[in-house]
N, C-alpha and C positions, 0 to 999 in steps of 0.2 A: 493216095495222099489228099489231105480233104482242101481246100480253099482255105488260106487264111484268113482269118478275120481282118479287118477295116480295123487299124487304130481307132478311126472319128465313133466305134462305141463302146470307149474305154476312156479312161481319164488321168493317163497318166500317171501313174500311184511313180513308177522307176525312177519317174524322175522328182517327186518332191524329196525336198531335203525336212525328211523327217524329224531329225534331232532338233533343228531349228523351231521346226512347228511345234514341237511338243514342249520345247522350254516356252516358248512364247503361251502357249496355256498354263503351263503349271504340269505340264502331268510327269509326272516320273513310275509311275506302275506299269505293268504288266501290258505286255505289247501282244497279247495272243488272240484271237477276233473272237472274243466270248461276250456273252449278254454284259458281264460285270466293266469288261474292257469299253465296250459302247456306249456305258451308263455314262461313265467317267467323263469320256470324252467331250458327248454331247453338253454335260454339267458346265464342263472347262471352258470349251470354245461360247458359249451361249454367255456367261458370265464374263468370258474375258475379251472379248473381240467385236465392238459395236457396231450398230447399224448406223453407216451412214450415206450422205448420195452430195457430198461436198464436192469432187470432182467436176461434177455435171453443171453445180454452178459456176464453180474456179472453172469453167470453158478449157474443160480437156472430158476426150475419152473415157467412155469406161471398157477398159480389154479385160478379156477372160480370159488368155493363154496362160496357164500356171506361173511361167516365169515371172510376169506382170502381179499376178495374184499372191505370190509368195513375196516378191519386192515389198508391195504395197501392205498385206496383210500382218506378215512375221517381219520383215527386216525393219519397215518404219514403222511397224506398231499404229496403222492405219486399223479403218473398217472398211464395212462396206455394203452393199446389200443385196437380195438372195443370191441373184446370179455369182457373185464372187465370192459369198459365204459357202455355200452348195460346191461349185467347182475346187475349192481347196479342201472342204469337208469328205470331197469324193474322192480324190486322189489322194488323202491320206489312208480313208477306210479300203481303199482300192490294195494300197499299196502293203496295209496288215493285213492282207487276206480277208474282208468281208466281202458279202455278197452285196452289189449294189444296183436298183434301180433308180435312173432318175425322174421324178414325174412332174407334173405343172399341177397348180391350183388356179382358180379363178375366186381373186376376194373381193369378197363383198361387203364386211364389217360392217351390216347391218341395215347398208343399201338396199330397198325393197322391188326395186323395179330396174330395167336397163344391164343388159346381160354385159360383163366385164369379160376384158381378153386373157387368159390363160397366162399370166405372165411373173407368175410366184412358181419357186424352184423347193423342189421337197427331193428327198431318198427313202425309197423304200431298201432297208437294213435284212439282211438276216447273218447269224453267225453260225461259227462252226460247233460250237455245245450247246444248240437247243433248236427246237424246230419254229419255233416263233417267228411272226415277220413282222418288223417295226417300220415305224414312222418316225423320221428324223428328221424336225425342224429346225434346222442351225442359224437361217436367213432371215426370220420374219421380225425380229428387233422384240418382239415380247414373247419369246418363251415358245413352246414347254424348257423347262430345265433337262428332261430326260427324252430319251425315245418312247413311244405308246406303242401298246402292241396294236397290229392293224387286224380287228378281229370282230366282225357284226357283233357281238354280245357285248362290247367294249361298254357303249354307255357312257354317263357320266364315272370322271374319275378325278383326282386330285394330283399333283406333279408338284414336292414341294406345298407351300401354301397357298398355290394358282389353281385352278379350280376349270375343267375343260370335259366337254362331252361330245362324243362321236357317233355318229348317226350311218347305218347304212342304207341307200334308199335307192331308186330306180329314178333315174333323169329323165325330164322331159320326151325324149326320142327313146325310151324304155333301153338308155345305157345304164349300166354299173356306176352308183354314186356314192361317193363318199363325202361326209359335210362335217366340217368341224367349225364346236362353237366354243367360246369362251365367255367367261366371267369377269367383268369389271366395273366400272363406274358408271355404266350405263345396263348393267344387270346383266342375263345373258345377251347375246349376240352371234349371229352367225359370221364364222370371220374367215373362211372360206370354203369351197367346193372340189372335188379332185377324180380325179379316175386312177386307174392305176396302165394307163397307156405308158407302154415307154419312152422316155423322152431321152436326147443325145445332147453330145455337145452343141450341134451344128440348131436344136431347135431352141437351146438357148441365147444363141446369139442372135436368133432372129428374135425374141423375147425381150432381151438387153437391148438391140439397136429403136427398139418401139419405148420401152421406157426410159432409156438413156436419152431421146432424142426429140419426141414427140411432145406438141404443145398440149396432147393430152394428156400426157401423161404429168401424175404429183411431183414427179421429181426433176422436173424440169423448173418446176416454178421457184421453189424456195429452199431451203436449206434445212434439211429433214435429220433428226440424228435420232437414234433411242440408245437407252442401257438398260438391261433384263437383271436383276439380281436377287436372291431368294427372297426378298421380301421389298423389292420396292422398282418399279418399274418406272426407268425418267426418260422424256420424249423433250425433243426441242421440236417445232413446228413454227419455222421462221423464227421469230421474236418469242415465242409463246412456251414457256417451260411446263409441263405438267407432271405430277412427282401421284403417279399412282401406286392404289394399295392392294393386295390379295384380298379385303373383303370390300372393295368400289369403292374406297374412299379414295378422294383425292385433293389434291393442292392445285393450282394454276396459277402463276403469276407473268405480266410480259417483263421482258428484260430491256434496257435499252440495247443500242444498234451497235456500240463500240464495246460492249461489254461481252457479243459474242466468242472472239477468241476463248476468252478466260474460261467463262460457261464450258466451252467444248474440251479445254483444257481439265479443268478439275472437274469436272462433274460426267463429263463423258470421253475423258482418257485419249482424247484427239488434239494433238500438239498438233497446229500449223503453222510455218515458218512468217519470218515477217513481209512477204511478198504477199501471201495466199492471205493472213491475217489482213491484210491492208483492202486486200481485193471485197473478199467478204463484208467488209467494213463498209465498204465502200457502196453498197448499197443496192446496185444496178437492177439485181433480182429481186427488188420490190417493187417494180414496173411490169414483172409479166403478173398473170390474170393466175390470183390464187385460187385453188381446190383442191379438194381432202383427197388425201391418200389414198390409194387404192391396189 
């Protein structure tokens, strides 16, 4: 009789409450782990579930344990970002029978110098009718719309009217590189780097307690939202709304400070009550020392 495996590298699929996550996307089809079932999904969740890192300023935790992520995600109709997009995207695809790997990026968007910490959460996918292995971005607040096949002749390809190309290349220390770049208002861009090492629960949470916590990290400083929709990509950065386009055009305007709520409300599907509303409002995280995302 062999050893059993270690729950800590699995993700729980027994216990998400399925029906709930899949009303909260929209999906009503076919629950069988096939290419077309994954397409779906990835569309669903990516359009309907935003990136956000409001917590971190509202001075609470960010937890990973499903329970917390299911609360936060499906019940209150919350976001969130990679760590807690990834951990519920895993334990659903866990839980219909697909095959899942989870892996780390290091993004760089465009940054030319200064090596970044691994701290972006990706899935590598496969299913049970077809031999393909994808890449499933559900976390990073701009897309893809779909999973990409993970395949050195990949190249440039289109996803929707977003427009992204995949390079495979030899790292520095001659390891296995994968580097994805995307297309937008700044042309191409390289927007992050990957391996395909496997990664667990336990090295996401070391991942999450450095950008949950860390005065280096972007998401400690201000109040970060995006929405990904087939045709128009909207980022809140602080006060700063930006409404970009599939072919780099864009809009920017600042918002004032009381007018946050509303903004989060209509435009990026994040209702906060009048405590958090007030907090927000209130300004305090425009005292720490702002820097771009990463």
């Amino acid at each position: 009789m062999g050893k059993p495996t270690d729950p800590a590298y699995h993700w729980n699929g027994a216990e998400v409450d399925l029906d709930a996550y899949l009303t909260r996307i929209g999906f009503d089809g076919d629950r069988a782990p096939t290419v077309a079932t994954l397409h779906r999904l990835v569309y669903l969740h990516t359009t309907s579930i935003p990136f956000e890192n409001l917590e971190i300023i509202l001075g609470r935790p960010i937890l990973l344990d499903l329970e917390t992520l299911q609360d936060k995600l499906v019940r209150r109709r919350r976001g969130g970002y990679c760590y807690e997009n990834v951990g519920l995207f895993a334990a659903v695809l866990e839980r219909l029978g697909f095959g899942i790997t989870a892996l780390s990026g290091r993004v760089s968007m465009g940054a030319e110098s200064g090596l970044r910490p691994a701290t972006h959460a990706l899935l590598r996918v496969t299913t049970e009718d077809d031999d393909r292995v994808w890449l499933c971005d559900v976390g990073f607040g701009s897309g893809p719309l779909a999973p990409f096949e993970l395949t050195t002749g990949l190249g440039e390809f289109a996803l929707g009217a977003w427009r992204f190309r995949l390079e495979h290349t030899v790292g520095e220390l001659d390891n296995d590189l994968w580097v994805l770049h995307q297309f937008g208002k700044e042309g191409w861009i390289e927007r992050y780097t990957f391996t395909t090492n496997p990664q667990y629960r336990i090295d996401f949470a070391v991942g999450n307690h450095f950008v949950s916590t860390s005065p280096r990290s972007p998401f400690t400083a201000r109040p970060y939202a995006q929405r990904f929709l087939p045709d128009l990509h909207l980022t809140l950065d602080g006060t700063t709304l930006t409404e970009e386009r599939p072919d780099g055009t864009s809009e920017v305007r600042e918002i004032e400070l009381p007018d946050l709520p509303k903004i989060l409300a209509e435009t990026f599907d994040i209702d906060l009550d009048a405590t958090d509303a007030a907090t927000l409002v209130d300004g305090a995280w425009r005292h720490n020392n702002l820097v771009s995302p990463s």
